[in-house]
N, C-alpha and C positions, 0 to 999 in steps of 0.2 A: 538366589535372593541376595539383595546387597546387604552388605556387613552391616551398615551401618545405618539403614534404613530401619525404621518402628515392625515388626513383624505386624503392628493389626495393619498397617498402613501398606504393605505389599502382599497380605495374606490373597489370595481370590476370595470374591465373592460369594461362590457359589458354597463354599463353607463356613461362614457366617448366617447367610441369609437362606440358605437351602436352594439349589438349583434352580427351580422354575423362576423366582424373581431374577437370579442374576443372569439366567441365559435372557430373560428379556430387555432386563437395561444394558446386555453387553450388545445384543442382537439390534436394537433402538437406539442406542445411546454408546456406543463404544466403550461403556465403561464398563471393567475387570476385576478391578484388584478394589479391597477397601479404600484405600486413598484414591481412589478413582472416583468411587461413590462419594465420598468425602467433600471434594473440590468441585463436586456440580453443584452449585451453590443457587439459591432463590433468587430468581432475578426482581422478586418483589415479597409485600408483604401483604396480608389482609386483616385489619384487624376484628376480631370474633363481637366484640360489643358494637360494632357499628355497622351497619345492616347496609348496601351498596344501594343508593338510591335507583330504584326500578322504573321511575321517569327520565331519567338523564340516560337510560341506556341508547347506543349509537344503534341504526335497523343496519344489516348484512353487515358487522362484524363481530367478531369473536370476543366474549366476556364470559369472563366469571364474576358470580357474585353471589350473596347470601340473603336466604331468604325464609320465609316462613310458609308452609302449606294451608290455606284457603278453604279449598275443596280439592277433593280428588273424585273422580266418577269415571268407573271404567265400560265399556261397551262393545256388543261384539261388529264387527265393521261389515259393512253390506255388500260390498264392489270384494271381497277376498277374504277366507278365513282367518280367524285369529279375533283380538281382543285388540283394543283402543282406547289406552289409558288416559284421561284430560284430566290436568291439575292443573289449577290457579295457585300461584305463590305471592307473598305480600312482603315489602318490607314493614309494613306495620307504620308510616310517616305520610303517606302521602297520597290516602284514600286513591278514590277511584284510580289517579295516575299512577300507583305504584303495584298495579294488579301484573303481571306476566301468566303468560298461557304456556301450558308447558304438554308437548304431545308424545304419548310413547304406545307409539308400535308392539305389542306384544310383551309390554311389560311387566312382565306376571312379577317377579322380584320391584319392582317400584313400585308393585302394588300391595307390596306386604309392607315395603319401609315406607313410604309415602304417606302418613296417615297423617289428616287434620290435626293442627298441631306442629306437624316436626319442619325444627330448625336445618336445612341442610344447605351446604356448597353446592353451584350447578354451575357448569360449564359447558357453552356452545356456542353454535353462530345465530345472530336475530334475524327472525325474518318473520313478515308478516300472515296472516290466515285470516280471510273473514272480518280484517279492518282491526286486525290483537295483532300484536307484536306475540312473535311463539319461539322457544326453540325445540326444535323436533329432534327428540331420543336425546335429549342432552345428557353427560357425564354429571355423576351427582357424588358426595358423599354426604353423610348421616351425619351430623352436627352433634355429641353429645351433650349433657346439660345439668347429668346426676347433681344432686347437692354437694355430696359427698364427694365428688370431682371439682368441686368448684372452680378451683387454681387454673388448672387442666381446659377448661372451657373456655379461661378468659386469654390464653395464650394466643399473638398471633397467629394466621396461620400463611406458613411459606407458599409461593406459586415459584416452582420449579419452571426450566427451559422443558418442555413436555415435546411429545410427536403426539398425532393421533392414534397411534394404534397403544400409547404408554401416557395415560394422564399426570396431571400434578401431583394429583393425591395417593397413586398409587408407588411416587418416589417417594414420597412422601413416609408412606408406610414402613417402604424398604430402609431409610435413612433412621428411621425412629428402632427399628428391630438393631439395626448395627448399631446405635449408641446403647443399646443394652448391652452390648455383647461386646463393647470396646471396651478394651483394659487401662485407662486414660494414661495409670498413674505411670507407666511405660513411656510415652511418647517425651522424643528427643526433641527438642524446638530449634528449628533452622535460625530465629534471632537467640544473639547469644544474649545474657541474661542480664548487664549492665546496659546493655541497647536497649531492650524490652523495659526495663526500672525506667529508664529515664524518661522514655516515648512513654511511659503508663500504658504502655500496651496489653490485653489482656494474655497470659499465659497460651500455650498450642490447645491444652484439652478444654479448658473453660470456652477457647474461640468457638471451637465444633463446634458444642453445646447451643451455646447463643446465636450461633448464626443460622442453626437448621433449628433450633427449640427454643425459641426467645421467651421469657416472660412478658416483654413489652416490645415495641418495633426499636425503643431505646438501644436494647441491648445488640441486636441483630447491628447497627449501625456500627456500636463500638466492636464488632466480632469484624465486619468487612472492612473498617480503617483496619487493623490489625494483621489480615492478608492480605490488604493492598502493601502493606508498608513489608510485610514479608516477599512480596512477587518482587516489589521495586528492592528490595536488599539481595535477593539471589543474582536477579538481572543483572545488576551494577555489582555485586562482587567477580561475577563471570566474568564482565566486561574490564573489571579493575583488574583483575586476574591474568587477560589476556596482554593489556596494556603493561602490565609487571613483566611475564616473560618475553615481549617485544623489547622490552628498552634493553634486556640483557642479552639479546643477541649482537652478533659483531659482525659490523657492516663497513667495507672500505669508505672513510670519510670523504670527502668532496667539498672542500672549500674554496671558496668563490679565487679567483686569479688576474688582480691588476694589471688592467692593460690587454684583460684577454677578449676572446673571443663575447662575451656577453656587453663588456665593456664597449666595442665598439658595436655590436647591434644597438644598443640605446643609444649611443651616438649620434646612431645612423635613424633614429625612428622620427618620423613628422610629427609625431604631437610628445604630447606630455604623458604620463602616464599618471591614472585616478589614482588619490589619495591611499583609496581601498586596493587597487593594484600594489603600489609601492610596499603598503603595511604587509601585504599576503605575501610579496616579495620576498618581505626580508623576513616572514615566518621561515619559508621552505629555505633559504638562503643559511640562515643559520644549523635549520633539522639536517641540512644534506651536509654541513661541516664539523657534525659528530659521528664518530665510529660506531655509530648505532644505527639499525636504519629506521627512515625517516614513515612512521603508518598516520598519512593526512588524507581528510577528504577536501577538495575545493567545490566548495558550491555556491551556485551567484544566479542571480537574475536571468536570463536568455538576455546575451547581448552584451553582458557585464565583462567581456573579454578574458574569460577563464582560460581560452588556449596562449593569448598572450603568456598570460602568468607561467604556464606549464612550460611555454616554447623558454619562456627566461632561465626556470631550473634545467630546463635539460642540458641548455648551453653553459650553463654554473659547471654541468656534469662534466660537458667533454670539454671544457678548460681544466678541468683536473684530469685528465688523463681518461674517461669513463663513455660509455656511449647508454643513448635512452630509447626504449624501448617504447611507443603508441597503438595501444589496443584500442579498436572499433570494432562497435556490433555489426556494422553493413558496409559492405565493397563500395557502398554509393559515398559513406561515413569517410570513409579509409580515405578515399580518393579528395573527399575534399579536404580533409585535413592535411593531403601532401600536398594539393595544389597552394592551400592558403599556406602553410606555412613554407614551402618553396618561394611562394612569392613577395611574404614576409621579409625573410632573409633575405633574396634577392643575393648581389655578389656573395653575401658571406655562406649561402648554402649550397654553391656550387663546387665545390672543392673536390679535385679529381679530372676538374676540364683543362684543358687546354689553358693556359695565362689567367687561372686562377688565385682569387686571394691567397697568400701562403698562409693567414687563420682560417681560412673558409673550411667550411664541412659540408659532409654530401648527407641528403636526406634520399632515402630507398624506398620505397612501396611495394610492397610482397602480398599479393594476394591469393585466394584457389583460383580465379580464372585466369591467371597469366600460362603464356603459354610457356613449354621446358624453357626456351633461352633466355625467357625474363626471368625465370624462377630461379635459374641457375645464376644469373648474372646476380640477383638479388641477392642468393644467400652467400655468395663470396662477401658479397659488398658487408654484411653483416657479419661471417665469418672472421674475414682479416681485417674486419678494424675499420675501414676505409669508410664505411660510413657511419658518422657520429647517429645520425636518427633514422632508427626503423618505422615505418609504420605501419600496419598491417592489420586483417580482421584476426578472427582462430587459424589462418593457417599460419602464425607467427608460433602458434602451439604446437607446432607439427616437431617429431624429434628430431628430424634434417635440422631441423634451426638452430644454429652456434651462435654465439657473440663470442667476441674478442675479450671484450672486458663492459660487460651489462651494468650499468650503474644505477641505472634509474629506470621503473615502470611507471607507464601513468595508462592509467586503466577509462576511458571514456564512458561515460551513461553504464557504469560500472552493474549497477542492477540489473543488466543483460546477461552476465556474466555468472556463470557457477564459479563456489571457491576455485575447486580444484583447478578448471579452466585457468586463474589467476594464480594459482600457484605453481602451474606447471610452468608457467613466463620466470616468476620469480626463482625458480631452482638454474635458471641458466644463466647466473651470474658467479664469477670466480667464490664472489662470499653473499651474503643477500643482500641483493639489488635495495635499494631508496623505494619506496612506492608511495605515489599519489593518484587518487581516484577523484574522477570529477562527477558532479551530478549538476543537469540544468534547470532539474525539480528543486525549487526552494522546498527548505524543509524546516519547519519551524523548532527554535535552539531547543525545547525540552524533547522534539522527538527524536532530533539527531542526536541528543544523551541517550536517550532508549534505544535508539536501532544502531549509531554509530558511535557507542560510547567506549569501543575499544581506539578509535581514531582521534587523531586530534584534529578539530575542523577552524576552519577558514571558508569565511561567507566575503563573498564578493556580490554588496547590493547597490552601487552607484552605477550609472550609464557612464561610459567613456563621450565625448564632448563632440558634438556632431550627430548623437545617435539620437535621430528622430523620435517625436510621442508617437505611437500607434495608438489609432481611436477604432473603438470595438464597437459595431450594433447589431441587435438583434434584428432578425430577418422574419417576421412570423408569416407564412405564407397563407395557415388555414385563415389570418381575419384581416389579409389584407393582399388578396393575391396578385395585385399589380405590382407588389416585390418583383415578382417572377423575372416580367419583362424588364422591369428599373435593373435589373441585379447585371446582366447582361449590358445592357445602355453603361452603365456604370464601369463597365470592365472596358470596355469601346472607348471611355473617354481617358481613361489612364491607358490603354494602348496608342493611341492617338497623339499623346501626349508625352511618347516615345520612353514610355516606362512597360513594367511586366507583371501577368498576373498569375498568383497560384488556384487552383479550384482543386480542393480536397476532397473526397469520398470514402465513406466509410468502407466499403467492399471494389474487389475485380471487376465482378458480375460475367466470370467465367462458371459460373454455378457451386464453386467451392467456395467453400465459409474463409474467408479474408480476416486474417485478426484484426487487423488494424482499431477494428471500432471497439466499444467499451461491451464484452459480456454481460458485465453486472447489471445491467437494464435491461436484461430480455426477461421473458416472464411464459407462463404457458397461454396466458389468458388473449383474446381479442383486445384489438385495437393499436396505436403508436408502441413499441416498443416489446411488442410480442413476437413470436417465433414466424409468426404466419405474415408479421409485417415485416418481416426482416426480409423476405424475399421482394418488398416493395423502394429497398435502401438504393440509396442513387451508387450507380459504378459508373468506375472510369471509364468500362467501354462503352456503358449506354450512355454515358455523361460527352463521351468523344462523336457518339455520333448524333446525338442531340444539336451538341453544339456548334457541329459542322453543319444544320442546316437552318442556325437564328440569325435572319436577318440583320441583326445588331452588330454580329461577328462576323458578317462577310470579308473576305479576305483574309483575315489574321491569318496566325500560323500558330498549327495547335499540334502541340507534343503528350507523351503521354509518358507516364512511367508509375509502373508498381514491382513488387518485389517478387514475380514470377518472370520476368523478363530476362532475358541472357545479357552477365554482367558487362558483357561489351556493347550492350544496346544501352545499356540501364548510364553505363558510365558516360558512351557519347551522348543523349538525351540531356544530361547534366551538362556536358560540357558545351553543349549547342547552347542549352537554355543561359550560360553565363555568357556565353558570348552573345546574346541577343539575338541569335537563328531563331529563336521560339519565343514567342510573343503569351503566349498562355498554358501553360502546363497545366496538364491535370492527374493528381497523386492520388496516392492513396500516404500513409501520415511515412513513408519511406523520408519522404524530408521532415521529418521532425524536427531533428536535431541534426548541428552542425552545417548544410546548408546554408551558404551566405553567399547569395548575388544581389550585389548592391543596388540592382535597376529595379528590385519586383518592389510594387509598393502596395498592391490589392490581395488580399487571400479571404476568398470565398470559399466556405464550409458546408457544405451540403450536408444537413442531415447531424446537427452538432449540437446536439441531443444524445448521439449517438456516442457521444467521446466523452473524456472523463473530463474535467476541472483544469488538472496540471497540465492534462495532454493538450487543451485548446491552448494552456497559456503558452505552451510550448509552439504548437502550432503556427500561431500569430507573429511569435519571433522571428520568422524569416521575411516578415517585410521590413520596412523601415529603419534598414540597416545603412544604408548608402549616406545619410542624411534627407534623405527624403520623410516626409512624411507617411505614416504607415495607416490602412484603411484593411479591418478587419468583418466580414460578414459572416455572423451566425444563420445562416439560414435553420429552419424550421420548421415541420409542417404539422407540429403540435398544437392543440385548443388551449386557448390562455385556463387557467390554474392546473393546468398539471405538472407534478412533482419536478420533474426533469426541467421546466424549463426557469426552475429558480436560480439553479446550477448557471442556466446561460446568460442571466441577468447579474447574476455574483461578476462571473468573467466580464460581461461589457461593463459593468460597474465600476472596475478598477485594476490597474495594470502592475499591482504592486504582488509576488509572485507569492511573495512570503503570507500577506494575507488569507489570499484565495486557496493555500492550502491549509492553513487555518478551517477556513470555511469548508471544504473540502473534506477533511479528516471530520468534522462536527455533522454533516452531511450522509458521509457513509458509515461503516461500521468500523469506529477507531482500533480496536483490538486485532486489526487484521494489519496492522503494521510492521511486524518483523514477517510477514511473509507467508501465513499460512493460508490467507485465501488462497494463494495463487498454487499453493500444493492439494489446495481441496481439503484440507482436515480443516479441526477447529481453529479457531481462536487462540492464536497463543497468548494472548494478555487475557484475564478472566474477569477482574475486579477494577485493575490498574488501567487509568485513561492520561496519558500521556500531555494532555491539554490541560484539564482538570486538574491533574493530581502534580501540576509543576512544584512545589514547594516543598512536596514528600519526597521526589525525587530526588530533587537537589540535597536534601535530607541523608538519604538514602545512599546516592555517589557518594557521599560525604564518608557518611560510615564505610563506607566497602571499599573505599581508599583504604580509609586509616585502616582496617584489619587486614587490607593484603600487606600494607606498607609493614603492619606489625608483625603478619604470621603469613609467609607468600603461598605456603603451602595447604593454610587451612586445620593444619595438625592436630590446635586449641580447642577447632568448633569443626566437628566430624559432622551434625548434624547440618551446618550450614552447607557442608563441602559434598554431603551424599543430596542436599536438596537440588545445589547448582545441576548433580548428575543428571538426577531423576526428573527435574521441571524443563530443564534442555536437551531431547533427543536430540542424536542427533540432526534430524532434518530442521530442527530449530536451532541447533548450534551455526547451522551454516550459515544463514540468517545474520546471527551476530556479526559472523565472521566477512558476511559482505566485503566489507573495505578491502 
């Protein structure tokens, strides 16, 4: 038990509430400990004097609502033994339209509470009988009404996150038995107690109360502002926490060198550099010439030339004496980040050759598929210094890999990457390496507070000058199937026209499940975006040999690449396609990110439904890079109003990156933001919405500065310090720790 945790708040369950409840909410509901039951908090309210209009209910889906009993008549059934309860319930507003039919199966127990007259809660799904809307065996509880209760009956009532096999009402029960049984005047409160004054926050034990037993829906409101503004103080103190002992670690500085090697790359560059390049510049410019190291994230539009910026600090590095270090998630990644920036540099990053600049530096490429003599040559070249920039996927993680003197990480599409992954790179520098992480998902400023609020960030959202609009449309094939053939004709005339096309796919269609596409829209049920139609998702191989026999693409030249392929197919396939060997490529989202050949100007998406928001915005970024204009197809074989394809109208709607994940995060389930969909648990946000709740947040940062600034260690407020523990496991701390 932690020291400094409340004893009701980490006692089990099962000695509060007596066994059989809590093996079932721990069995249903993963919840354990009192504080466990505590924080599963009413995702709504009901109010007890107002009766749920029984005309306005939706047929096939799930409600709850209250009502008053009619008639009840029970009967024995003819087709199988047993009994056949039928009761009418009313809300008592809306004569004949407010009647429901309510059907129970061997009801013997509904048929003792159920009697003309009683007020009760019923919960099911609507379906129809006989031309009546019915729910058959619904979940009910018994409404009390005593006089002598009065208070008691006019109380909202809470609607619990429930499962089927665990109703609302019977957390309901369990949450009402623990507030007996809770010792309030005991509990430590995570806001310390001038924070709380000020906010008029309600106290920790009054919050319980009100938020699971409200007198009014009033009071419930002011109990969930209360632990929202507590989730955002633990968060943001964790986060200020981490940010405090970062700045005190000691890192060899790296300040910029007149005349050096960076100086004359900009010299040497044909254009100008964006406003927002220059500013982010001389962010990382400054952070890499303090002896602390540098924890930034750079994140910018697709296209905004983030590696630019990165390629500038690394060279800041190795004019001060340092060498930098480029992690990518994929060999395909790797590889184009040395060809572009090899050819960036140009003279100055060949250093090592023959009648070499005497500032030039050499850029190394170290991947798993090299064979021993490139491996071997590479880790020398990393070993002794010789080469200023590494780049590499995880096998840059491998402990054969020395640096000379590591000065700087810079971590690519960093959310690929587990911490440790990222800090095994950063342990093999003399002192700790600089680190910057890029991301090409715009991330809107309040969420990069909540998820990257140990880093300090740098948003790069201006196009550099020359870079094409890309125009997005949707493709719907089910209400207008002469798409099909246009889409094709379409790719023929930008082939023709001595430019190149991408055609993406959500799957192999080697029979194994391909991640590329978005899980979160499969479903068990029939039809688009079910289990049984996922084996109907267009692949690259059926898409390869599709395509090799449409008339429209006779002749072309068609390549293929996904991430089952052996890295020396996968890489020459890329480098054929930059060269113009290949006229139409077809992926799977392996090019997502970093990919940049200037000729592709069309990318058709098969099936882009199937992919999330960020990922198509990502997706689409590989055309319209050259200067050319950029021409995007959502294809679809979805029926107009279905869910999904509002998602694909947000994307052709607008190319602004930052928005659409706006829309995006409001879209899906925001609370899954630091990461826990993707481990399979809950929610790690519960109350706290990152969009919504901007103002508290900032709020919040605020405070969780100043108290780490005043007490780093927490010492003052043990409650806040045992909350940070206990609300950040840690597979949520890693999370944080992203950057």
């Amino acid at each position: 038990m932690k020291s400094n945790v409340p004893p009701e708040l980490d006692f089990p369950l099962d000695r509060r509430i007596g066994k059989p409840s809590a093996t079932k909410l721990d069995k249903q509901l993963g919840l354990k400990t009192v504080g466990d039951l505590l924080h599963h908090f009413p995702r709504r309210y009901m109010e007890r004097g107002e009766l749920t209009p029984i005309a306005d209910i939706p047929y096939d889906e799930d409600v709850t609502l209250i009502a008053r009993v009619q008639t009840a008549n029970s009967r024995r059934m003819q087709t199988r033994k047993g009994m056949l309860l039928e009761v009418t319930v009313t809300d008592d507003d809306s004569g004949a339209l407010g009647l429901l039919h309510l059907t129970f199966f061997n009801g013997w127990k509904a048929q003792q509470e159920l009697t003309v007259g009683t007020r009760a809660m019923f919960s099911g799904k609507v379906s129809v009988y006989r031309n009546n809307l019915t729910l058959t065996n619904p979940n009910y509880v018994v409404l009390t009404e005593e006089a002598d209760d009065e208070e008691e009956a006019k109380r909202p009532i809470p609607i619990y996150p429930a499962t089927t096999k665990l109703n609302s009402w019977d957390i309901k029960k369990a949450v009402d038995a623990l507030l007996l049984t809770l010792q309030t005047e005991e509990l430590n409160d995570p806001i310390p107690e001038p924070v709380r004054k000020r906010e008029k926050l309600l106290g920790l034990a009054e919050a319980y109360e009100k938020i699971h037993r409200p007198a009014e829906v009033g009071e419930a409101y002011k109990a969930r502002h209360r632990f929202r503004y507590q989730e955002a103080l633990v968060l943001q103190t964790a986060l200020a926490r981490r940010r405090s002992i970062a700045a005190q670690e000691d890192a060899t500085a790296r300040p910029p060198r007149t005349g050096g090697l960076l100086d004359r790359f900009d010299a040497s560059l044909p254009f100008t550099l964006t406003n927002g390049q220059f500013d982010v510049g001389r962010e990382l410019s400054e952070d890499l010439a303090r002896p602390h190291p540098m924890n930034r994230l750079l994140q910018g539009e697709v296209g905004s030339g983030k590696t630019l910026v990165a390629l500038r600090a690394m060279l800041q590095v190795i004019d001060a004496g340092g060498q930098a270090a480029l992690l990518a998630p994929t060999e395909v990644l790797a590889a184009q980040h040395y060809e572009s920036i090899t050819r960036t540099l140009g003279p100055l990053g060949q250093g090592g050759r023959l009648g070499s600049d005497d500032d030039a530096t050499q850029v190394t490429l170290l991947t798993g598929s090299m064979n021993t003599a490139q491996r071997r040559a590479a880790l020398l070249d990393a070993a002794s210094g010789s080469a200023g920039i590494v780049i590499g996927t995880h096998a840059l993680l491998s402990e054969h890999v020395q640096f000379a003197d590591l000065g700087l990480v810079v971590v690519d599409e960093q959310h690929r990457f587990g911490v440790e992954q990222r800090d095994v790179l950063r342990t093999k520098g003399r002192s700790t390496p600089h680190l910057l992480v890029m991301t090409a998902t715009p991330i809107p400023r309040t969420v990069a507070m909540t998820v990257f609020g140990d880093l300090n960030v740098s948003t790069l959202s201006e196009l550099p000058a020359g870079r094409a609009p890309i125009s997005t449309f949707m493709a719907p094939l089910a209400e207008n199937p002469s798409w099909n053939r246009r889409i094709w004709e379409r790719a023929r005339e930008e082939i023709d026209a001595g430019r190149q096309v991408y055609v993406v796919c959500p799957k192999i269609g080697d029979k194994e499940e391909e991640p590329g596409f978005d899980m979160a829209f499969y479903d068990a049920g029939p039809g688009p975006g079910s289990k049984a139609d996922k084996l109907n998702l267009s692949s690259v191989l059926e898409m390869h040999q599709q395509l090799s026999e449409v008339p429209a693409l006779a002749g072309v030249r068609i390549g293929v690449l996904h991430g089952r392929l052996d890295p020396a197919d996968k890489t020459e396939t890329m480098a054929a396609f930059n060269r113009g060997d290949i006229d139409l490529l077809i992926s799977t989202t392996v090019i997502e990110v970093g990919v940049d050949v200037h000729n592709a100007s069309l990318m058709i998406i098969q099936d882009a439904d199937r992919f999330g928001m960020s990922q198509l915005h990502q997706l689409r970024g590989r055309v319209g890079r050259g200067g050319l204009p950029g021409t995007c197809l959502l294809v679809t074989r979805l029926e107009p109003g279905h869910p999904s394809r509002e998602r694909l109208e947000a994307v052709a709607s607008t190319t602004d990156g930052f928005e659409l994940s706006r829309r995006d995060l409001e879209l899906r389930r925001e609370g899954d933001i630091l990461g826990a969909s993707q481990s399979g648990g809950r929610s790690t946000l519960k109350l706290l919405r990152a969009i919504q709740d901007e103002p508290l947040i900032e709020k919040a940062r605020a405070d969780a500065t100043a108290l780490v600034e005043e007490d780093p260690d927490l010492a003052q407020y043990p409650a806040l310090n045992e909350a940070i523990e206990d609300y950040l496991n840690p597979e949520k701390e890693a999370f944080l720790d992203r950057g």
